[in-house]
C-alpha positions in Angstrom: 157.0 -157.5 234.9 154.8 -159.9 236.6 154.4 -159.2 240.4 151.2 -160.0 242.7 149.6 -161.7 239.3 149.9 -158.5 237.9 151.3 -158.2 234.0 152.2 -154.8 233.0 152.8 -155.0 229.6 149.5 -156.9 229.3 148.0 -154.0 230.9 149.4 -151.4 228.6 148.4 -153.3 225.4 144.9 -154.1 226.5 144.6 -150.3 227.6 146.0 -149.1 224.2 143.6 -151.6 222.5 140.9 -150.2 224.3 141.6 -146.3 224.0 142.0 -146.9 220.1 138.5 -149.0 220.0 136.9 -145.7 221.8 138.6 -143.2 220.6 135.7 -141.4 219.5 134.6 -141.8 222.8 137.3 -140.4 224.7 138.1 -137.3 222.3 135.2 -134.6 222.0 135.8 -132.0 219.6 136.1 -129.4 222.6 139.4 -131.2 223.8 140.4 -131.6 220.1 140.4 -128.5 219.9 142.3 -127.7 223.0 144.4 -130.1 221.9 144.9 -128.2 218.8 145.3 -125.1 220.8 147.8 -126.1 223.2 149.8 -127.2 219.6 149.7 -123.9 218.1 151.0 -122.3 220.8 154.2 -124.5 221.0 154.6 -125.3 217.7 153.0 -122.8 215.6 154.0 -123.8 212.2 153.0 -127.0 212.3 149.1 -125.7 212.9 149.0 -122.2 210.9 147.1 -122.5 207.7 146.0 -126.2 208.9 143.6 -126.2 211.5 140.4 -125.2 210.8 141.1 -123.8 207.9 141.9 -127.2 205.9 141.0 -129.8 208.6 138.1 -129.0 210.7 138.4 -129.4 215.1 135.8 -132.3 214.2 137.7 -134.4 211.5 141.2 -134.0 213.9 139.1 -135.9 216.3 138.3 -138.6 213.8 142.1 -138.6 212.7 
């Protein structure tokens, strides 16, 4: 939707490019594992036995 010389989907692709450029950038491994956290609590199989014991807080931020 273009309104005011403004392109939304434009927007959101650029933004998505961006955010996957810096990734690195944007994720520490404190909110990683917050992240990871926040999972376990909702969805606990999915984490148990994973995280850290096979994948460390600092290769889920490099995922």
């Amino acid at each position: 939707m273009i309104e005011n010389g403004f392109n939304e989907q434009l927007f959101y692709s650029l933004l998505g490019n961006v955010t996957r450029t810096h990734y690195s950038r944007i994720l520490s491994r404190d909110i990683a594992k917050l992240l990871c956290d926040n999972l376990k609590q909702r969805y606990p199989a999915l984490i148990e036995n994973t995280v850290p014991e096979n994948i460390s807080y600092g290769c889920s931020q490099m995922c």
